[in-house]
C-alpha positions as MATLAB code, in Angstrom:
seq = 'XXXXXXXXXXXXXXXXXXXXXXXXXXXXXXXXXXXXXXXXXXXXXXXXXXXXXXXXXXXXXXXXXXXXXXXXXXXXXXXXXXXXXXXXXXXXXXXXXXXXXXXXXXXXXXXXXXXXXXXXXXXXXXXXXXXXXXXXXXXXXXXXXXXXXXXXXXXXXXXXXXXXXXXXXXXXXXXXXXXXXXXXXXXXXXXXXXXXXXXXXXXXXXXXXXXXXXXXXXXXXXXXXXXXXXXXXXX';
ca = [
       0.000    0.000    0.000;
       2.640    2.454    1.277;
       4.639    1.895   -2.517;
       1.239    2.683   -4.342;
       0.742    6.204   -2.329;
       4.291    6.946   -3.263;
       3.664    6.725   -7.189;
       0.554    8.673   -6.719;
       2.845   11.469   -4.540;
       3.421   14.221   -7.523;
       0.344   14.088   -8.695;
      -1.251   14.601   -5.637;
       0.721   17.679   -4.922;
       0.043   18.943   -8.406;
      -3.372   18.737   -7.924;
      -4.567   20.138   -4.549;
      -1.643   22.844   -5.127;
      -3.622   23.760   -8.948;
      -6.653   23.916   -6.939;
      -8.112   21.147   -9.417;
      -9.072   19.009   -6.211;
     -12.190   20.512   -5.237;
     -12.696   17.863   -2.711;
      -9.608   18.744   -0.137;
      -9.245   22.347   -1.250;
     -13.081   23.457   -1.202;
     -14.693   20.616    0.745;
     -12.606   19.155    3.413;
     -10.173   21.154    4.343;
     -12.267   24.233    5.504;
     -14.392   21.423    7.278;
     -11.126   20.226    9.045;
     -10.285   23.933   10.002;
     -13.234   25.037   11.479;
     -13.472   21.337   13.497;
     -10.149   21.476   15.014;
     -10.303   24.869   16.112;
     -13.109   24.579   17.841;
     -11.338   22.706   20.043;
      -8.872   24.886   20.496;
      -5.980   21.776   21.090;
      -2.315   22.685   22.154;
      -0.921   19.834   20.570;
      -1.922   18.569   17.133;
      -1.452   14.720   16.080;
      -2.075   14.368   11.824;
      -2.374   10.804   10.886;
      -1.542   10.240    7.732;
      -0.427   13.107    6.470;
       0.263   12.563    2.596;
       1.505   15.689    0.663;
       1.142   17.561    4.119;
      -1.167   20.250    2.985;
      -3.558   19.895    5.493;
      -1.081   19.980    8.533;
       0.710   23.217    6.403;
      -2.622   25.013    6.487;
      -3.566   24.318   10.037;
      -0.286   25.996   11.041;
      -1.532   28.938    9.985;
      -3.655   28.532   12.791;
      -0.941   29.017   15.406;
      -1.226   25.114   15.705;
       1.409   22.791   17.204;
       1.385   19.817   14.039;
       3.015   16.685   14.635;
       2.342   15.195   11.240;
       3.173   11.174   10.817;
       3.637    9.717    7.228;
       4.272    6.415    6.302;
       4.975    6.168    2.571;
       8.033    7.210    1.201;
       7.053    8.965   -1.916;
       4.307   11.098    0.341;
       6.867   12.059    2.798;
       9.186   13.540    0.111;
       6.438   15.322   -1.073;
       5.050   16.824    2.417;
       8.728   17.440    3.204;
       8.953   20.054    1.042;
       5.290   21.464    1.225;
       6.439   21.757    4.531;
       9.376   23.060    4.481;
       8.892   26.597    5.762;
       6.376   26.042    8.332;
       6.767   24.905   12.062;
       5.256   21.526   11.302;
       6.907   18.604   12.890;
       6.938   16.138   10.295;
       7.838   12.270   10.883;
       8.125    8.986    8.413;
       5.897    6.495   10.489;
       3.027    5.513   11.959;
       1.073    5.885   14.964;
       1.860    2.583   16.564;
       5.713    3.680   15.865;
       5.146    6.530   18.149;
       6.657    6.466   21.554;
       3.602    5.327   23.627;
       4.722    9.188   26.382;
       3.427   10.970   23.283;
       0.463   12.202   23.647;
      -1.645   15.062   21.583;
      -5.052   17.133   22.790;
      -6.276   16.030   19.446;
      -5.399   13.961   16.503;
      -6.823   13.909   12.700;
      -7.486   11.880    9.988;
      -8.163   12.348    6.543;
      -9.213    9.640    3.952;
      -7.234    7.074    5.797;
      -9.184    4.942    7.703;
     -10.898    3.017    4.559;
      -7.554    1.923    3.301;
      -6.204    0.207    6.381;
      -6.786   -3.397    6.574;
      -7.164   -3.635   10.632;
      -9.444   -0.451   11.161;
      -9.631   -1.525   15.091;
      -5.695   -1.858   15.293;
      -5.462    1.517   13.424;
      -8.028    3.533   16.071;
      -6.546    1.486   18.906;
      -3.147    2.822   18.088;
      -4.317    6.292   17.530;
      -6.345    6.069   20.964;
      -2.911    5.300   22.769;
      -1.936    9.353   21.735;
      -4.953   10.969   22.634;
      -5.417   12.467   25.938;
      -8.205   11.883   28.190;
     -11.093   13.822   26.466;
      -8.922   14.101   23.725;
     -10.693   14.028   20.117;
      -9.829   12.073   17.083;
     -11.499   13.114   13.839;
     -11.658   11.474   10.691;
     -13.415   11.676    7.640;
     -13.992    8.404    5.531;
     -16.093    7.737    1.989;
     -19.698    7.733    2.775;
     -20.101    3.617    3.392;
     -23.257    4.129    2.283;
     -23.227    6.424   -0.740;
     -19.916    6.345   -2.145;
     -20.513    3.020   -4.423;
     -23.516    4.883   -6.019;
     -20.835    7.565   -7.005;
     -17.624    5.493   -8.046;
     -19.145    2.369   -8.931;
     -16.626    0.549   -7.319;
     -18.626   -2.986   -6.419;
     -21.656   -4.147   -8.802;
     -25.073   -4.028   -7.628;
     -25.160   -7.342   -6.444;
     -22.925   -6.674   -3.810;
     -24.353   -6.572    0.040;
     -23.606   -3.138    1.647;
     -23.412   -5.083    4.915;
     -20.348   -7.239    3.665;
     -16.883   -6.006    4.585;
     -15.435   -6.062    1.326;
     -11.695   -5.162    0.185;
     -10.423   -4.469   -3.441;
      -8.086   -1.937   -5.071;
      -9.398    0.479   -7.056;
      -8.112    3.490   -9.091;
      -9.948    6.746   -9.618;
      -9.157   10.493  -11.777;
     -10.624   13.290   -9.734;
     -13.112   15.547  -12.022;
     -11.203   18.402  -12.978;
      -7.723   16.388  -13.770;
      -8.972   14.020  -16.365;
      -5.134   13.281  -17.638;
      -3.862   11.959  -14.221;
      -5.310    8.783  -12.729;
      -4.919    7.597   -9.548;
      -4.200    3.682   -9.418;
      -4.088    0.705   -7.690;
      -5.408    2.265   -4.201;
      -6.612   -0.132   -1.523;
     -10.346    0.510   -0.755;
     -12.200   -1.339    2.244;
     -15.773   -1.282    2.344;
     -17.496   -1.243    5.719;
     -20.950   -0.950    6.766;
     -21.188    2.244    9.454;
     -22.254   -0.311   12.029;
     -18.694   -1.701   12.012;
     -17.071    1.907   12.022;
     -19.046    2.814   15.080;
     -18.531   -0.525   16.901;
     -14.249   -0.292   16.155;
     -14.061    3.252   17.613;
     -16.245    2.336   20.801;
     -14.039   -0.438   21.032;
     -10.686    1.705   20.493;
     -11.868    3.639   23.354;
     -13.950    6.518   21.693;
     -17.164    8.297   21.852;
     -18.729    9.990   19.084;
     -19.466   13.439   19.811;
     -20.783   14.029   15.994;
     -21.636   12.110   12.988;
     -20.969   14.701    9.749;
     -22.411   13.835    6.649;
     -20.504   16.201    3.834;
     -22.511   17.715    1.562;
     -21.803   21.379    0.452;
     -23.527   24.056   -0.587;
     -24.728   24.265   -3.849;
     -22.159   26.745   -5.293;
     -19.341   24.297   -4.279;
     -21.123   21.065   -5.732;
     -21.787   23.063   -8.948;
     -17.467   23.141   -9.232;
     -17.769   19.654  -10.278;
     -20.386   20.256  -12.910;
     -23.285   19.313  -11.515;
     -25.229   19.033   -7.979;
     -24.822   16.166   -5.745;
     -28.131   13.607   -5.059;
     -26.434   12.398   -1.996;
     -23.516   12.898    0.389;
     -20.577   11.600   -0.742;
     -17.951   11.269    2.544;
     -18.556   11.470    6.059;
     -16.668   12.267    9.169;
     -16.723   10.921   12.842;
     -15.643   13.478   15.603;
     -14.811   11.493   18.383;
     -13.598   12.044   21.774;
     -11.909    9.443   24.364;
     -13.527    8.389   27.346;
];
């Protein structure tokens, strides 16, 4: 998995840093902002950073970003998006964290559906949080997402875990296409019942779904949410 992100690095950068991805520049990462500072955290835990524009932009915020990175390729990349801003950027993974770190609040984005062991993953996010700490992450809608990609044929059973790699172009970069991305299917039931388990509570279930003048950048209006997020907070 972590060799397929790092083909997929460039590209990635290219497009948020065009402002052809609609999704993270428009969509999530205002979402993200607003969420986190809310909280108002002292110490910041990304998880799964990728090109590190999300942890660059939170910075802004007079945030202290500890952003973790597994995949080569991606950490070359967020290495030098990040190169001039206080962000504390590390190659690794939450469980290769010293288990004395800990963070007010840690974030996720578009992670949690490509990890094979979801309830390993939370678990060893959980470890970093602090009591009453939050964890947010944002996820394809289980339910809606196949009725936008198409990913699994209509005979599949929305309540079957499924796993299968997929690859994807996002709608205004038609030349570049994203391959050979991992891309587990999970009814919500089994999201909710890994992060009680991990030792969260959900403080908020988000459905996304933006306003019309931002669903209109992709060409045409939305008939149902496409991603979701889970704002969590340990017991």
């Amino acid at each position: 998995m972590l060799n397929r992100w790092s083909n997929n690095a460039i590209i990635r950068q290219e497009q948020i840093e065009s402002g052809l991805d609609i999704t993270f520049n428009n969509v999530f990462l205002p979402i993200f902002i607003e969420y986190i500072c809310s909280y108002k955290p002292q110490r910041v835990l990304e998880v799964g950073a990728g090109t590190g524009h999300m942890s660059k932009e939170l910075a802004k915020q007079n945030l202290s970003i500890t952003a973790i990175e597994p995949s080569v390729g991606m950490y070359k990349v967020a290495k030098e998006v990040l190169s001039e801003s206080n962000v504390e950027l590390l190659m690794s993974t939450p469980a290769d964290l010293a288990e004395c770190e800990k963070y007010d609040l840690a974030f996720s984005h578009l992670v949690a559906h490509v990890v094979e062991d979801l309830e390993c993953f939370l678990g060893s996010v959980a470890i970093h949080i602090k009591k009453k700490g939050n964890f947010i992450f944002s996820i394809p809608h289980p339910c809606f997402f196949n009725d936008y990609k198409k990913i699994f044929d209509k005979s599949h059973n929305y309540m079957l875990p499924l796993a299968t790699e997929i690859s994807f172009k996002i709608t205004k970069d038609n030349k570049n296409e994203i391959c050979g991305v991992p891309y587990y299917h999970r009814p919500l039931s089994h999201y909710i019942n890994c992060i009680i388990k991990s030792g969260f509570n959900i403080d908020e279930f988000k459905e996304i779904y933006p306003d019309d003048k931002v669903q209109m950048l992709y060409g045409s209006l939305w008939d149902k949410p496409r991603y979701c997020m889970f704002i969590c907070y340990k017991k």
